[in-house]
ZAGU-631713 format. One record per atom (N, C-alpha, C, O, CB): residue number from 0; residue in three letters; x, y, z. Coordinates in nm, 3 decimals, padded with zeros to 5 digits, m for minus. Glycine has a CB too. Layout:
<nodes>
<NUM 'Ala' <X Y Z>> ...
</nodes>
This chain:
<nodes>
<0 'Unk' <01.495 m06.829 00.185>> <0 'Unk' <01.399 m06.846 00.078>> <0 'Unk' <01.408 m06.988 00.023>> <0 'Unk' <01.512 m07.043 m00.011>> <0 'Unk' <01.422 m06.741 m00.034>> <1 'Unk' <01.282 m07.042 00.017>> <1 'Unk' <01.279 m07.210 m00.051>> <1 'Unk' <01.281 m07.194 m00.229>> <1 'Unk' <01.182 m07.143 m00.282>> <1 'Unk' <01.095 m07.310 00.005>> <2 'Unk' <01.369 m07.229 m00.295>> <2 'Unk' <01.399 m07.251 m00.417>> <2 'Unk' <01.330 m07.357 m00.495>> <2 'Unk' <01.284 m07.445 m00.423>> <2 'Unk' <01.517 m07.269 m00.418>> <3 'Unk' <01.315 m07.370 m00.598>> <3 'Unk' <01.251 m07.454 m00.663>> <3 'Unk' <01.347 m07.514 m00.743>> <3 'Unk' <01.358 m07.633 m00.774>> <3 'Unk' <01.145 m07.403 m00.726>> <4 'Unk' <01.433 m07.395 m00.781>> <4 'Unk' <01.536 m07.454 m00.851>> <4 'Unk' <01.663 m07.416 m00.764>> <4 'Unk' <01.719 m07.307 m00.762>> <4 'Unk' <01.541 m07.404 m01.006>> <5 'Unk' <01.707 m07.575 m00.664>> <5 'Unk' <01.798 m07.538 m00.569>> <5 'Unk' <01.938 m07.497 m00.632>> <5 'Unk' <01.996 m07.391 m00.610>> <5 'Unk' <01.809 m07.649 m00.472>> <6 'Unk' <01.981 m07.596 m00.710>> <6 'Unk' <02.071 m07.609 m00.778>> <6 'Unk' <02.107 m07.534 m00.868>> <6 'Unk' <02.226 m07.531 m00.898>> <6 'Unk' <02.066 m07.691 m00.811>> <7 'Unk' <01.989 m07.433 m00.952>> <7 'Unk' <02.053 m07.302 m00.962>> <7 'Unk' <02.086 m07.167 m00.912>> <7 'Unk' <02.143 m07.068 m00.959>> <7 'Unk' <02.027 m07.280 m01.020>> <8 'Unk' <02.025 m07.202 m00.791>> <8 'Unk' <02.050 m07.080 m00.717>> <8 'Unk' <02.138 m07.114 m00.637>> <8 'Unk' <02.202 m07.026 m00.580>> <8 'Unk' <01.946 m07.020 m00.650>> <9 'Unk' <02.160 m07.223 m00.617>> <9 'Unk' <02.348 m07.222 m00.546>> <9 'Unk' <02.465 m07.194 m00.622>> <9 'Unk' <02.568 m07.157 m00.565>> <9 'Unk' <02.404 m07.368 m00.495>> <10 'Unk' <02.455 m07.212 m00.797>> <10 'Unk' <02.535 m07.095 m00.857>> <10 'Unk' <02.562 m07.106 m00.974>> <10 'Unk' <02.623 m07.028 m01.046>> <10 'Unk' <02.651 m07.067 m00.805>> <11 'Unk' <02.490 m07.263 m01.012>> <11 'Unk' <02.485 m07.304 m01.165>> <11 'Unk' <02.375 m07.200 m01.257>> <11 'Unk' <02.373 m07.199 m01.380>> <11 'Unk' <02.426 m07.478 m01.173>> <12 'Unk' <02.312 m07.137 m01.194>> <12 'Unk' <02.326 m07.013 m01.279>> <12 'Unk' <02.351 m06.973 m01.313>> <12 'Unk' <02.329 m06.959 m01.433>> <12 'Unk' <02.325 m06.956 m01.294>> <13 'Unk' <02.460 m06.876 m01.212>> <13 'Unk' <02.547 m06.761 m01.320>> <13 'Unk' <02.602 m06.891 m01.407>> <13 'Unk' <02.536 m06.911 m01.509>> <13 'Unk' <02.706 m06.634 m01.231>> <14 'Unk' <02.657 m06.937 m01.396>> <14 'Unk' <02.743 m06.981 m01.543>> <14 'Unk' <02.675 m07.020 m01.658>> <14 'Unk' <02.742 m07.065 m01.751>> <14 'Unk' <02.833 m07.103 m01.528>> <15 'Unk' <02.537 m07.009 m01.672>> <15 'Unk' <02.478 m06.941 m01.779>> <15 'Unk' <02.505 m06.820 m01.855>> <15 'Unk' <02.551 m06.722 m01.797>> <15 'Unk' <02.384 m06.925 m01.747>> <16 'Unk' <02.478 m06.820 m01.987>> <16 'Unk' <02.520 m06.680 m01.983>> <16 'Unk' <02.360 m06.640 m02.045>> <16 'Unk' <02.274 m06.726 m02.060>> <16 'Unk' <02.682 m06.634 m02.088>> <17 'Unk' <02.336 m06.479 m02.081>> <17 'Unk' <02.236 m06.378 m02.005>> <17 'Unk' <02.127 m06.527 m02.112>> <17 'Unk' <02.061 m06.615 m02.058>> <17 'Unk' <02.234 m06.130 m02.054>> <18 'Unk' <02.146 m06.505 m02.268>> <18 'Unk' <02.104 m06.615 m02.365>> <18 'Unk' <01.996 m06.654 m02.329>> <18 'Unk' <01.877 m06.630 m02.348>> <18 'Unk' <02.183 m06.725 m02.381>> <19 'Unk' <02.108 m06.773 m02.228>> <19 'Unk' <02.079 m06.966 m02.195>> <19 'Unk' <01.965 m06.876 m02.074>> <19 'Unk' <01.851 m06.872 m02.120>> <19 'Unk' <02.278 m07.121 m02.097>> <20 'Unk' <01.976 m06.807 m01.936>> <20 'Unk' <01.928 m06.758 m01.888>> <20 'Unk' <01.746 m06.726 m01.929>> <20 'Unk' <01.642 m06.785 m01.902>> <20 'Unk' <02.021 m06.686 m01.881>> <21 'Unk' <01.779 m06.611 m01.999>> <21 'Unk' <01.651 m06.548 m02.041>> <21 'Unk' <01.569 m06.709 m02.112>> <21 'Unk' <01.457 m06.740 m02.071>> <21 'Unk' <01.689 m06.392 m02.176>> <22 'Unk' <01.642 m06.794 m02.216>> <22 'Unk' <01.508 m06.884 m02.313>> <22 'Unk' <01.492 m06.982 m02.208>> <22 'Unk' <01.396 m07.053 m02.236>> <22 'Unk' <01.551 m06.973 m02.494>> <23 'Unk' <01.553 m07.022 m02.083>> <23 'Unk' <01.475 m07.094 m01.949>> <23 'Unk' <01.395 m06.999 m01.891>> <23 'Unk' <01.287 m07.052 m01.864>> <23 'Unk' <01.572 m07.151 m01.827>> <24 'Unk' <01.398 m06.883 m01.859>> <24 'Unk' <01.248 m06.823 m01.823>> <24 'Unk' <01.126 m06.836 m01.919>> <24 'Unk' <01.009 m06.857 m01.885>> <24 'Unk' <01.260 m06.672 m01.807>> <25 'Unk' <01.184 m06.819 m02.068>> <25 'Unk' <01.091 m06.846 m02.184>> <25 'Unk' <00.993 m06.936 m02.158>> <25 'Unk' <00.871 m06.922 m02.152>> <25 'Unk' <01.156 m06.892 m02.296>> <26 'Unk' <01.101 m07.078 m02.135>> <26 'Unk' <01.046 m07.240 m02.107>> <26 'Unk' <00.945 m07.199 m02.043>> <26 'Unk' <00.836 m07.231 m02.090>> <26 'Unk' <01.136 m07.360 m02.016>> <27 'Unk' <00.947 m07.132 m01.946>> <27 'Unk' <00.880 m07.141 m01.780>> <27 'Unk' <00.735 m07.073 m01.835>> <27 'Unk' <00.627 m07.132 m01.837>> <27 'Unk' <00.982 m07.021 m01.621>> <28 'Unk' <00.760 m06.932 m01.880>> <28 'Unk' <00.628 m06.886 m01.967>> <28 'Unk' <00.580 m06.995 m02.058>> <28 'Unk' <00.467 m07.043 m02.052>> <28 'Unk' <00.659 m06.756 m02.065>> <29 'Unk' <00.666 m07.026 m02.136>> <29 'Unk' <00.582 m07.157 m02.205>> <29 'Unk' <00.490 m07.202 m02.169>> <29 'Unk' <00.378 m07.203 m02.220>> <29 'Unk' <00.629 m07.262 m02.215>> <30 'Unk' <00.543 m07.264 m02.034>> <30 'Unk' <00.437 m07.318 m01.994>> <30 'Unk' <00.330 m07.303 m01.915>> <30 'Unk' <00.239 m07.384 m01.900>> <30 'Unk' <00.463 m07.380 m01.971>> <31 'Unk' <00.345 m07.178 m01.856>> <31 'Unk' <00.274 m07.136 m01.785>> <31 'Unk' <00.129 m07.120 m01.893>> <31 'Unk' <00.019 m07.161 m01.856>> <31 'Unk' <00.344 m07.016 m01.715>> <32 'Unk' <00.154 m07.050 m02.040>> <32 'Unk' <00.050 m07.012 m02.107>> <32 'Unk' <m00.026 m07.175 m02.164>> <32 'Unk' <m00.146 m07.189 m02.188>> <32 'Unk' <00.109 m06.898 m02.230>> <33 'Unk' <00.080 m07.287 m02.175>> <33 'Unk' <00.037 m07.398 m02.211>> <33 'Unk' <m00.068 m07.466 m02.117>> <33 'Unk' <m00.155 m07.544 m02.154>> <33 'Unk' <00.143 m07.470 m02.232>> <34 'Unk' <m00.045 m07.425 m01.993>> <34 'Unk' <m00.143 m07.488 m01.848>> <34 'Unk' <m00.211 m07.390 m01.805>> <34 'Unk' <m00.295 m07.436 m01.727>> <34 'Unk' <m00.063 m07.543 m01.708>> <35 'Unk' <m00.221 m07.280 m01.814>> <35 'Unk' <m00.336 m07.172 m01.818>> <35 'Unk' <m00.497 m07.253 m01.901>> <35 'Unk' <m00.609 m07.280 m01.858>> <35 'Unk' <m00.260 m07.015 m01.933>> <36 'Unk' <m00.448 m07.264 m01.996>> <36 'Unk' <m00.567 m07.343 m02.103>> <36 'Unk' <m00.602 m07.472 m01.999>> <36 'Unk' <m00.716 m07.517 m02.010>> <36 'Unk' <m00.487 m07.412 m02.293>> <37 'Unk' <m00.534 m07.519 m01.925>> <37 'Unk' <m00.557 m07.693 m01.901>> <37 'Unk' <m00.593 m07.653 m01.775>> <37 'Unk' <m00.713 m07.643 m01.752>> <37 'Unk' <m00.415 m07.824 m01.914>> <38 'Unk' <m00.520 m07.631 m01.695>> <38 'Unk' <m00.479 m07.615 m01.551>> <38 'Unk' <m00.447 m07.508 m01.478>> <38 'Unk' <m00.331 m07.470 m01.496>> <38 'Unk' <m00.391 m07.672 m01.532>> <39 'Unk' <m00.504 m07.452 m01.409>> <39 'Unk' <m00.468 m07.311 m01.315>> <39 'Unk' <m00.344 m07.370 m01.272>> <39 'Unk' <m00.230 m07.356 m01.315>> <39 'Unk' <m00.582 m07.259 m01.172>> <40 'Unk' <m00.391 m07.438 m01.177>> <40 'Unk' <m00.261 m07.475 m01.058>> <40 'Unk' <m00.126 m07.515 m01.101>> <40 'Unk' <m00.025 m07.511 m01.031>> <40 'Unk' <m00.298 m07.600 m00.965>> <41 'Unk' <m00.134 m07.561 m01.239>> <41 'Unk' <00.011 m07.622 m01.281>> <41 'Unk' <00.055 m07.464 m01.380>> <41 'Unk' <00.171 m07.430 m01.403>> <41 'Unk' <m00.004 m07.816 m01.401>> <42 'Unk' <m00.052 m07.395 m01.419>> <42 'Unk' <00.013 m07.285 m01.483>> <42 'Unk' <00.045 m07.144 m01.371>> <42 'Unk' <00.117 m07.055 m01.417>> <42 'Unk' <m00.093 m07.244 m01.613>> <43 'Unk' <m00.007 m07.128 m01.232>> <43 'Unk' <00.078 m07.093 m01.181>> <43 'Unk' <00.195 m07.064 m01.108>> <43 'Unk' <00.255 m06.959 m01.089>> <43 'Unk' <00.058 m07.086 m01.181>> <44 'Unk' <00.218 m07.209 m01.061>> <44 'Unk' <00.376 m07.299 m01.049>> <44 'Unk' <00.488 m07.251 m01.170>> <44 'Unk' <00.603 m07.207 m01.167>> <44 'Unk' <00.345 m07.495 m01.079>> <45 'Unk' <00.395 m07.284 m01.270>> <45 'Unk' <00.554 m07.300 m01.384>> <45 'Unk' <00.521 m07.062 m01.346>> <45 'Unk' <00.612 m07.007 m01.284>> <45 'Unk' <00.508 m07.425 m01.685>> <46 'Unk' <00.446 m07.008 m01.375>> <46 'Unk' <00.440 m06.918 m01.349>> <46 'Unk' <00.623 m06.837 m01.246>> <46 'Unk' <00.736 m06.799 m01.276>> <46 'Unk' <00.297 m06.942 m01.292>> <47 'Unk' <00.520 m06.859 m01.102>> <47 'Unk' <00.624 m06.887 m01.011>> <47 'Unk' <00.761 m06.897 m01.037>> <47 'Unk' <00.849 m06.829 m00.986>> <47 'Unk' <00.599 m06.988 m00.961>> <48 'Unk' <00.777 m07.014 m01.146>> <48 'Unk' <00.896 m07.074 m01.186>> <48 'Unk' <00.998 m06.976 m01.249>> <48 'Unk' <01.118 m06.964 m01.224>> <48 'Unk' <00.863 m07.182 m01.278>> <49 'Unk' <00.926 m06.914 m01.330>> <49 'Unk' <00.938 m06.852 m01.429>> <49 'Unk' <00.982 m06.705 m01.366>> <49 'Unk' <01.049 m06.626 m01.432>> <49 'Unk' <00.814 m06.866 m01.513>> <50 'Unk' <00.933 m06.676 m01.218>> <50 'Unk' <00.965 m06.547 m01.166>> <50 'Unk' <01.089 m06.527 m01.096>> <50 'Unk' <01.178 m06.442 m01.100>> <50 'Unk' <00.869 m06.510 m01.085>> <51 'Unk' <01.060 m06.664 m01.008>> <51 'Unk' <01.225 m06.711 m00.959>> <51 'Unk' <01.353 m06.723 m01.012>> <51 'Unk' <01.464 m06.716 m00.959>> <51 'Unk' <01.231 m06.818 m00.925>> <52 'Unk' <01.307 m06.748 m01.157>> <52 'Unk' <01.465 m06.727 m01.275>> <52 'Unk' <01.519 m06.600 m01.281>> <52 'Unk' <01.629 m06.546 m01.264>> <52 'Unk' <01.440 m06.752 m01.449>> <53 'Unk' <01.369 m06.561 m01.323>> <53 'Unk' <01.409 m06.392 m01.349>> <53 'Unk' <01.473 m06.374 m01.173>> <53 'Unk' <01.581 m06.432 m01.164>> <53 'Unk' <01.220 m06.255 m01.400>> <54 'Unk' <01.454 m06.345 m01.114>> <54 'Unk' <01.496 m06.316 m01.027>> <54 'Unk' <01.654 m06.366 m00.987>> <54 'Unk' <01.733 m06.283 m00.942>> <54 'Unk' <01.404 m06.342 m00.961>> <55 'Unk' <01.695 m06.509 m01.007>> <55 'Unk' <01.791 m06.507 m00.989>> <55 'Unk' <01.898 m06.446 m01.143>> <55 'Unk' <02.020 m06.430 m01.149>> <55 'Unk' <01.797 m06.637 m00.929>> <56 'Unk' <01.807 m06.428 m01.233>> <56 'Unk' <01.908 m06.349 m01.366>> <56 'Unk' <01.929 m06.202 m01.353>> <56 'Unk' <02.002 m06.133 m01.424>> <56 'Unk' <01.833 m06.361 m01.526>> <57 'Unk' <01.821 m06.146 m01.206>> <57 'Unk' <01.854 m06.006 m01.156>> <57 'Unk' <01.954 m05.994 m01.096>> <57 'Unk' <02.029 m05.898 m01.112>> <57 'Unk' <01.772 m05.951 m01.082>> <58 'Unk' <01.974 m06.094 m01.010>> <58 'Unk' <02.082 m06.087 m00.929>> <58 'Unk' <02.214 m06.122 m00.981>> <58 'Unk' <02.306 m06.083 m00.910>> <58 'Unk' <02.058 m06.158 m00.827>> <59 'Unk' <02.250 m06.194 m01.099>> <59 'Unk' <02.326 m06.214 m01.180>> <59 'Unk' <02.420 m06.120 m01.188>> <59 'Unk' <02.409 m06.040 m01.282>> <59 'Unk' <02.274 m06.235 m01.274>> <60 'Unk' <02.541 m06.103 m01.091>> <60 'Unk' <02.620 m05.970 m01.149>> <60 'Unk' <02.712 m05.944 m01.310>> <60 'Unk' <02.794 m05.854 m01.334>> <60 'Unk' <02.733 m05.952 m01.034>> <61 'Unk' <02.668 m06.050 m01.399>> <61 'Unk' <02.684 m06.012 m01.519>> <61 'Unk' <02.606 m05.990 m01.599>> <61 'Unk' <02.630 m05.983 m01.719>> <61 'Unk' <02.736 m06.065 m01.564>> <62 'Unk' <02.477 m05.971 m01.537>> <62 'Unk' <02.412 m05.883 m01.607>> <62 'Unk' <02.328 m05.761 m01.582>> <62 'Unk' <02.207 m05.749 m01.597>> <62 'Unk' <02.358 m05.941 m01.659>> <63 'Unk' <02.427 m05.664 m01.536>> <63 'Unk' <02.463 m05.525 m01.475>> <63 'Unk' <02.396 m05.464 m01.574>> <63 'Unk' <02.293 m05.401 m01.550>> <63 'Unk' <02.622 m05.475 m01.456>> <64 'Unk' <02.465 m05.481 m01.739>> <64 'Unk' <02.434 m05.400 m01.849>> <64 'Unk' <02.280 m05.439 m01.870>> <64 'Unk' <02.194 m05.351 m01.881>> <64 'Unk' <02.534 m05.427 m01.981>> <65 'Unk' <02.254 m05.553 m01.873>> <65 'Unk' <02.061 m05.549 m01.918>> <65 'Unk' <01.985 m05.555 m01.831>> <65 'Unk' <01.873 m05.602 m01.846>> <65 'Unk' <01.993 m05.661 m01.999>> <66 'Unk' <02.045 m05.489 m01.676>> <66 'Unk' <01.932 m05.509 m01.562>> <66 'Unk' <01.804 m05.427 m01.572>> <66 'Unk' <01.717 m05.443 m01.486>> <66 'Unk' <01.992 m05.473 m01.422>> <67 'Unk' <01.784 m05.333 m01.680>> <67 'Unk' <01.712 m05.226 m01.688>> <67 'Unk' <01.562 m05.355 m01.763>> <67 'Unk' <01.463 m05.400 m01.705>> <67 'Unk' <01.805 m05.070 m01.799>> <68 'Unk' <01.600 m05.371 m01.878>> <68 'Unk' <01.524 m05.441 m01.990>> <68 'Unk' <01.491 m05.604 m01.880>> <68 'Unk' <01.398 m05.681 m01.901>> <68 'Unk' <01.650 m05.462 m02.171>> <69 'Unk' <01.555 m05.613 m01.812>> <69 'Unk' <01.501 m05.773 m01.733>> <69 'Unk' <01.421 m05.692 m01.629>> <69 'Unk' <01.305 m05.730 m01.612>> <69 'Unk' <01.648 m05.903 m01.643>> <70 'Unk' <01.462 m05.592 m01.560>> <70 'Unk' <01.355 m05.616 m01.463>> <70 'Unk' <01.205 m05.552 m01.531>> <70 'Unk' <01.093 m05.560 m01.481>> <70 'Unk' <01.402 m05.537 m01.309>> <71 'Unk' <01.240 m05.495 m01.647>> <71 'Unk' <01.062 m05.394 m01.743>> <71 'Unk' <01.052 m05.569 m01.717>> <71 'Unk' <00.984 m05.592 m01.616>> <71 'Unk' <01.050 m05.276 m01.998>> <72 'Unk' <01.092 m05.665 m01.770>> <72 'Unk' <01.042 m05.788 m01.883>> <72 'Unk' <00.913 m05.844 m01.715>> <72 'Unk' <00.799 m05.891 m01.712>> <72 'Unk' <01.241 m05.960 m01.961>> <73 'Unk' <00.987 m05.815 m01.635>> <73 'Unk' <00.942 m05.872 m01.510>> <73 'Unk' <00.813 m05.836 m01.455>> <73 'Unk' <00.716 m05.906 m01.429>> <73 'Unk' <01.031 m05.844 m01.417>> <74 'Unk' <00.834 m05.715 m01.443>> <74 'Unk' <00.748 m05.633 m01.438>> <74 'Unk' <00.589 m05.645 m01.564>> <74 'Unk' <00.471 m05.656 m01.532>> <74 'Unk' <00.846 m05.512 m01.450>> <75 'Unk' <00.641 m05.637 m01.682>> <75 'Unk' <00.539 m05.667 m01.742>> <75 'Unk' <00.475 m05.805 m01.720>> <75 'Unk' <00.358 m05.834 m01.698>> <75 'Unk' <00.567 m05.643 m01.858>> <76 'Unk' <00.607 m05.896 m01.737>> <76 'Unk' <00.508 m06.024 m01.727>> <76 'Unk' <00.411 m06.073 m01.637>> <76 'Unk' <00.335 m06.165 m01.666>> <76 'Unk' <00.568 m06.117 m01.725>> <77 'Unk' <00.411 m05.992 m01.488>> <77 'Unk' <00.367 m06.000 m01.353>> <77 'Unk' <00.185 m05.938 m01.445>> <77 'Unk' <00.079 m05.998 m01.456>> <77 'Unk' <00.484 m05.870 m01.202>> <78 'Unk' <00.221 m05.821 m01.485>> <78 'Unk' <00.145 m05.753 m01.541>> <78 'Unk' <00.042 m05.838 m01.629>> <78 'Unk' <m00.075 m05.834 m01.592>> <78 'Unk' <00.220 m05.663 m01.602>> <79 'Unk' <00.077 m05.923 m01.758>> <79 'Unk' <00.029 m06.003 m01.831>> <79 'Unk' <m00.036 m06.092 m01.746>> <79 'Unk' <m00.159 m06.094 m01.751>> <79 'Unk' <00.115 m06.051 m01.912>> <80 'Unk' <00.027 m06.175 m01.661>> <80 'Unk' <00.011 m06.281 m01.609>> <80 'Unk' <m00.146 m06.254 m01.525>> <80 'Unk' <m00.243 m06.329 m01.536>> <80 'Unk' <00.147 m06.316 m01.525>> <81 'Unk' <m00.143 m06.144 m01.452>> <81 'Unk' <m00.232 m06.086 m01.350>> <81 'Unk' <m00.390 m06.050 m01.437>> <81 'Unk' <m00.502 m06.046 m01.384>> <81 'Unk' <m00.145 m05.932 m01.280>> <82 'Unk' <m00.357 m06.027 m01.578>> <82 'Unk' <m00.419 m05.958 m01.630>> <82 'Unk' <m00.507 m05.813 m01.622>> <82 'Unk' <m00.623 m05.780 m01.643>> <82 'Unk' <m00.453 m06.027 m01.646>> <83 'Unk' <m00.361 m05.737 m01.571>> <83 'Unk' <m00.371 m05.593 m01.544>> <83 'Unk' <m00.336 m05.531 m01.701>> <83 'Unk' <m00.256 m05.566 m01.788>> <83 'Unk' <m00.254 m05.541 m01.412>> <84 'Unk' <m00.464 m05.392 m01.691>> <84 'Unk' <m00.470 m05.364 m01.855>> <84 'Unk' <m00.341 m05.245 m01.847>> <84 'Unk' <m00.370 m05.139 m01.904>> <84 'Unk' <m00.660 m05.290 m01.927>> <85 'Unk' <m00.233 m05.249 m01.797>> <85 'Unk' <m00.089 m05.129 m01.852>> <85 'Unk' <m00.085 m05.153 m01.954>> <85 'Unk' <m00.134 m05.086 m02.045>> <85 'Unk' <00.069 m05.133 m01.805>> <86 'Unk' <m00.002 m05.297 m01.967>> <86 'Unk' <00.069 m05.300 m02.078>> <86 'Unk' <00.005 m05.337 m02.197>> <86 'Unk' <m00.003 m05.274 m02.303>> <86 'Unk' <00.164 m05.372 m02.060>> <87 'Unk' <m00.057 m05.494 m02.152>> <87 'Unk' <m00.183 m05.557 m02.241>> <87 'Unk' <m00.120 m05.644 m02.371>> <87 'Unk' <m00.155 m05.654 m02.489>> <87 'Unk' <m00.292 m05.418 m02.308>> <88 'Unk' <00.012 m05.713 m02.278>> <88 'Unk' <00.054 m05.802 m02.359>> <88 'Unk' <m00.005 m05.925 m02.404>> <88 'Unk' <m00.084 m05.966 m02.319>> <88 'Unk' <00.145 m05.824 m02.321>> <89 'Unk' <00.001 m05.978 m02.473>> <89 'Unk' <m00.074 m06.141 m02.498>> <89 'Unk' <00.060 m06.213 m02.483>> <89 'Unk' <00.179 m06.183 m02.471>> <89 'Unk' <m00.164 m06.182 m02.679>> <90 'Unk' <m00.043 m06.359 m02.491>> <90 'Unk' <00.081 m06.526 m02.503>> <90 'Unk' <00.155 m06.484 m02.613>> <90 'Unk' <00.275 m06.466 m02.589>> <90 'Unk' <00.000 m06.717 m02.552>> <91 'Unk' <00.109 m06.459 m02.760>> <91 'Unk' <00.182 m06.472 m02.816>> <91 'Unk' <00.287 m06.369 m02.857>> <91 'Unk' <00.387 m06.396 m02.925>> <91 'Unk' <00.129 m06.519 m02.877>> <92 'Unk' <00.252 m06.230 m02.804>> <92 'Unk' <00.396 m06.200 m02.765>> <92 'Unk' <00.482 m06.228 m02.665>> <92 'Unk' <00.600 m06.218 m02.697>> <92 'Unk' <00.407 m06.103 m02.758>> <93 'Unk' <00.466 m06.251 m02.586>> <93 'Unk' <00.538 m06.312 m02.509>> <93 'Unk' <00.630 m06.464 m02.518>> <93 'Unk' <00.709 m06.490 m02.427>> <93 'Unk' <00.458 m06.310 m02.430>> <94 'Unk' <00.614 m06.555 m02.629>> <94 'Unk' <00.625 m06.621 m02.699>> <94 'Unk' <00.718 m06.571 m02.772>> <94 'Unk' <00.831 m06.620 m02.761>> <94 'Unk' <00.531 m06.652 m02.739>> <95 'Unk' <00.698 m06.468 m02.859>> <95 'Unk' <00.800 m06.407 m02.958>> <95 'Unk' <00.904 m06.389 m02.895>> <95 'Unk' <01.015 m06.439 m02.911>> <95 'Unk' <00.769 m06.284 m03.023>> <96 'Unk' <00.842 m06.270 m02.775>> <96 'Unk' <00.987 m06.218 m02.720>> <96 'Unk' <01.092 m06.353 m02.660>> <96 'Unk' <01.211 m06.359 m02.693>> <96 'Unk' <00.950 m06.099 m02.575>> <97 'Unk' <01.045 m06.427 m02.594>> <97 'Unk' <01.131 m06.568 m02.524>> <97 'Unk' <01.228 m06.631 m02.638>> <97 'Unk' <01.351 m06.638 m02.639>> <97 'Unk' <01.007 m06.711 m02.470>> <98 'Unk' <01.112 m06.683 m02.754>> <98 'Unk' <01.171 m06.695 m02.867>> <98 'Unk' <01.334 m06.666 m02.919>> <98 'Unk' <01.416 m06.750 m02.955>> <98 'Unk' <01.095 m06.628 m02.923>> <99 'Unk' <01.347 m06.554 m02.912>> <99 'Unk' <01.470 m06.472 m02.958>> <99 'Unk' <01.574 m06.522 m02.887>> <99 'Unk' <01.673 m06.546 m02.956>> <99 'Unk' <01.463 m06.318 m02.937>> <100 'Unk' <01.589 m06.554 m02.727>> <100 'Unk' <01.713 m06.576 m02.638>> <100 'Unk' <01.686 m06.728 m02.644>> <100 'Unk' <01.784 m06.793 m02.606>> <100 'Unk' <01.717 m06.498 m02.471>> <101 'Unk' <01.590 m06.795 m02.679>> <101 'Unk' <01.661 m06.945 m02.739>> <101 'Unk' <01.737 m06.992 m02.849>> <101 'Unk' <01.833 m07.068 m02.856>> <101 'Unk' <01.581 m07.025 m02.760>> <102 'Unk' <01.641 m06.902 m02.971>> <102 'Unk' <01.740 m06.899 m03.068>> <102 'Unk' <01.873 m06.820 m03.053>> <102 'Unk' <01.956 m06.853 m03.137>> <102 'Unk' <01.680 m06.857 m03.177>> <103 'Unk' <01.908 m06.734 m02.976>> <103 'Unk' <02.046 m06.671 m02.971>> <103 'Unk' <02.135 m06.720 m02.891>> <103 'Unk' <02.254 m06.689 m02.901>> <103 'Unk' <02.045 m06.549 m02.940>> <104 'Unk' <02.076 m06.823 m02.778>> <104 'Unk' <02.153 m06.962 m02.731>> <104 'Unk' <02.189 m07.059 m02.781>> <104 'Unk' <02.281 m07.129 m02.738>> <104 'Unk' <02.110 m07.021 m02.663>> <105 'Unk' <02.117 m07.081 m02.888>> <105 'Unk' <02.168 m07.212 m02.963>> <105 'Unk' <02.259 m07.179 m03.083>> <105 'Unk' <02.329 m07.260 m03.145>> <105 'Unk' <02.042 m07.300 m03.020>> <106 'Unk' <02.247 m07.044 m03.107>> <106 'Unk' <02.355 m07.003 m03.179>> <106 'Unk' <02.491 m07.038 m03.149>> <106 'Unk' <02.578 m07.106 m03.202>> <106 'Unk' <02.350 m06.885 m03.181>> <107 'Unk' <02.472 m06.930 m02.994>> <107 'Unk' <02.603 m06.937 m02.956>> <107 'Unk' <02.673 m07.098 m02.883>> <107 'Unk' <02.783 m07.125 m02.834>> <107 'Unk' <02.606 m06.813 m02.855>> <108 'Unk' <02.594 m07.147 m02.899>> <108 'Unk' <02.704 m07.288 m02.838>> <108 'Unk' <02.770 m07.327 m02.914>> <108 'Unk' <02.847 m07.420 m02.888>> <108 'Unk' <02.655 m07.420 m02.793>> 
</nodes>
């Protein structure tokens, strides 16, 4: 599989912890909703971007305990993103929710 982000998937990942993890997928939604408005093509890259984290924060074997709540988050966001009516989240929740694991990263440093 071609990585986008090589260098965290060779393992500077895990040493994130779940936090730092989850508010860099945030980033990635960020921007995806920021270039949606501007740009398809650059908002479904950071998109992309944004799926590949999650994905390597699935595989994360320390985070066993919240694999349930990351892969819903995944799942929905695929959902949002697609604009399939399940869930029928907006940007700005999605915003909120990201929100929370930046501020609870910068706590903890």
């Amino acid at each position: 599989m071609k990585y986008q982000h090589r260098d965290l998937a060779k393992g500077k990942w895990r040493k994130l912890t779940l936090m730092e993890q989850m508010a860099n997928v945030g980033s990635e939604v960020s921007r995806t909703i920021k270039w949606k408005k501007k740009d398809k093509k650059y908002a479904q890259m950071a998109f992309w971007r944004a799926l590949e984290l999650l994905g390597l924060t699935i595989n994360d074997p320390k985070n066993k305990a919240g694999l349930k709540e990351i892969c819903r988050a995944k799942e929905m966001l695929v959902d949002w993103y697609f604009d399939n009516p399940l869930y029928r989240s907006s940007d700005e929740e999605w915003q909120r929710y990201f929100n929370q694991f930046n501020w609870a990263a910068r706590i903890k440093r």
